[in-house]
VEXRO-27672 format. One record per residue (C-alpha): residue number from 1; residue in three letters; x, y, z. Coordinates in nm, 4 decimals, always signed. Example, Ala and Ser with C-alpha at 12.3 -4.5 7.8 and 13.67 -1.06 7.14 Angstrom:
<atoms>
{atom 1 ala {+1.2300 -0.4500 +0.7800}};
{atom 2 ser {+1.3670 -0.1060 +0.7140}};
</atoms>
This chain:
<atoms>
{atom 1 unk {-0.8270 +0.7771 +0.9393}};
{atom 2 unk {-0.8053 +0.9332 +1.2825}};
{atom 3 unk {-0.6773 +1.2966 +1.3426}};
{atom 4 unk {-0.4378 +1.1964 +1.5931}};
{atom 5 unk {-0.0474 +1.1399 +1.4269}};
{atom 6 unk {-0.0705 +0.7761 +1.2725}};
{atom 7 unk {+0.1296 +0.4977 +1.3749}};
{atom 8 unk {+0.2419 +0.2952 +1.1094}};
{atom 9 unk {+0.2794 +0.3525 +0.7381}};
{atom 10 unk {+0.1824 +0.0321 +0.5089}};
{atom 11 unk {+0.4600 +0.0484 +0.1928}};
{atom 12 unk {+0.3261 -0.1258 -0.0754}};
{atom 13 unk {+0.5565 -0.1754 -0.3793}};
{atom 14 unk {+0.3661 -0.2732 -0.6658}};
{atom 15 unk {+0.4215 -0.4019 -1.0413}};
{atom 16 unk {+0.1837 -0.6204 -1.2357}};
{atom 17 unk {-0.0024 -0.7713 -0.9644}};
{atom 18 unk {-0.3312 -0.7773 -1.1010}};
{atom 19 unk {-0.4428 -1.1203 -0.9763}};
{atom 20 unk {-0.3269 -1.0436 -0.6068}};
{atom 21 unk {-0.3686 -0.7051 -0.5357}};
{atom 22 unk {-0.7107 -0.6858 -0.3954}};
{atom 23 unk {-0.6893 -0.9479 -0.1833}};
{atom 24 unk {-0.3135 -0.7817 -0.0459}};
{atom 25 unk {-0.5148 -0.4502 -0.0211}};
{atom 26 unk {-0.8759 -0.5563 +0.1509}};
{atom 27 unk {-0.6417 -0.7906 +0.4145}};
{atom 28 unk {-0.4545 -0.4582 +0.5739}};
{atom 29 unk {-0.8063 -0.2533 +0.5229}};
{atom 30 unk {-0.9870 -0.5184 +0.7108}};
{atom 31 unk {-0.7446 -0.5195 +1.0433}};
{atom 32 unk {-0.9633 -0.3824 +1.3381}};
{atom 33 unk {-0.6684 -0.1531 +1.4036}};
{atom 34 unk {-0.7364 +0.1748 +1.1690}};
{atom 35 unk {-0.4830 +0.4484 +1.2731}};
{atom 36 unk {-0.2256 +0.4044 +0.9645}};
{atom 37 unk {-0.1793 +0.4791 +0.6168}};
{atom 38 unk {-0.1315 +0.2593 +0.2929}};
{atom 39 unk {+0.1257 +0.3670 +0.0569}};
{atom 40 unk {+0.1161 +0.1964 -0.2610}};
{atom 41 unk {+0.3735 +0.2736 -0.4987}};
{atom 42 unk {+0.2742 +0.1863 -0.8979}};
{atom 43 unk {+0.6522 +0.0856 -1.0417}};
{atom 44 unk {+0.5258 +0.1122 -1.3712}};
{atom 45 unk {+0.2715 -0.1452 -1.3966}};
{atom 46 unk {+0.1380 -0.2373 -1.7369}};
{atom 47 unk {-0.1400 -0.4825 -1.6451}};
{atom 48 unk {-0.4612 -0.3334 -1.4833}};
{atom 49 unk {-0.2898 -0.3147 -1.1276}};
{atom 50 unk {-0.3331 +0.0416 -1.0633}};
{atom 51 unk {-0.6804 +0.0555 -1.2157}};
{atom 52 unk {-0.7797 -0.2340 -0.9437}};
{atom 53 unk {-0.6886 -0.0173 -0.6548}};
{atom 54 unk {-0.8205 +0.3253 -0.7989}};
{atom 55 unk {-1.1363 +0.1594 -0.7568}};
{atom 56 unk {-1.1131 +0.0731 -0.4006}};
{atom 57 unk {-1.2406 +0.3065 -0.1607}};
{atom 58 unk {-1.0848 +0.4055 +0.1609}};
{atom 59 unk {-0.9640 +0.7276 +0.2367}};
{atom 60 unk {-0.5822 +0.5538 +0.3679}};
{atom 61 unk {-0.4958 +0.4832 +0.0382}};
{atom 62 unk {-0.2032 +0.6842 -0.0764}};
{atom 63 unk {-0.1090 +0.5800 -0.4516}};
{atom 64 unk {+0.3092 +0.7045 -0.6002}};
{atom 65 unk {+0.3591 +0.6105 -0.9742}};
{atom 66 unk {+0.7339 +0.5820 -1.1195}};
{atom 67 unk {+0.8546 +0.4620 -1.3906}};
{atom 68 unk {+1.0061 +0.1018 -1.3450}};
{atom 69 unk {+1.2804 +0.1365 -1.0938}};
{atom 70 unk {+1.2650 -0.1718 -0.8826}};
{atom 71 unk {+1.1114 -0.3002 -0.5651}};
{atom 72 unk {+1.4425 -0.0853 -0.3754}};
{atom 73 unk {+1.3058 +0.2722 -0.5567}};
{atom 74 unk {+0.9787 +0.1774 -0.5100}};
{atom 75 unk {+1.0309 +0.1305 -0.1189}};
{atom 76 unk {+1.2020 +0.4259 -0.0671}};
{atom 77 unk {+0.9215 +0.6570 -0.2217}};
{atom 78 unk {+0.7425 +0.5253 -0.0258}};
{atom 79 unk {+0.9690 +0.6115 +0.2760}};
{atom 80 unk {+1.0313 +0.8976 +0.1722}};
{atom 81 unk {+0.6110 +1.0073 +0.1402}};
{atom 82 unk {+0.5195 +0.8654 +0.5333}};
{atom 83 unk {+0.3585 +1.0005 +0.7468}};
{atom 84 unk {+0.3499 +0.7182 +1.0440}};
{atom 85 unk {+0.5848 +0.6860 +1.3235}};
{atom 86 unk {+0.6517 +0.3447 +1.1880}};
{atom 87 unk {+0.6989 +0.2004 +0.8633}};
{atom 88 unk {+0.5525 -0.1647 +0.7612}};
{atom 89 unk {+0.6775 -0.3261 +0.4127}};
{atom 90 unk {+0.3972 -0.5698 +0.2379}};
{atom 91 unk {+0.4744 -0.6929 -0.0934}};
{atom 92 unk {+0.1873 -0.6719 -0.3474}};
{atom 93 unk {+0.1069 -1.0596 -0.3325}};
{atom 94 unk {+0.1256 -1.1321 +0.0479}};
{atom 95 unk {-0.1756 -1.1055 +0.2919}};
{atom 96 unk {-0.2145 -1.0046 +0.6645}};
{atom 97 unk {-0.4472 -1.2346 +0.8930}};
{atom 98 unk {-0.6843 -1.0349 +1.1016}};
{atom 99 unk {-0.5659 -1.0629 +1.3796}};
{atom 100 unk {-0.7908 -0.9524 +1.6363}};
</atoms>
């Protein structure tokens, strides 16, 4: 992460996505633009979601755990933790294209 103030905060709400999560994940690390945070907020997974991205190392990775509340809670803890000028929602099973 650079030290100057980041721009964008990546909110990840997440529950049981085991078979997509990676891929969601390694799409936003893999952007040639690096100044931003991910956010991932565990809403109480009980498949091996959260185990999948503990092992995945980059130092943006910010992981929240709640008990189920819904994608709505979720988001908002996520809010509520940012620390980017702007906020980006992904859901756990969507990718980003690299774009440049």
């Amino acid at each position: 992460m650079q030290k100057n103030k980041l721009t964008f905060s990546v909110i990840i709400p997440l529950y049981n996505k085991e078979n997509y999560i990676y891929n969601t994940l390694t799409s936003v690390i893999d952007q040639s633009y690096s100044n931003f945070e991910i956010i991932i907020v565990n809403d109480g997974s009980t498949d091996k979601s959260l185990e999948i991205i503990q092992n995945i190392n980059d130092s943006r990775i910010r992981i929240f755990n709640q008990q189920n509340k819904g994608v709505s809670s979720a988001r908002n803890l996520g809010i509520k933790n940012a620390k980017g000028t702007l906020i980006a929602f992904l859901d756990a099973d969507d990718l980003w294209k690299k774009i440049i």
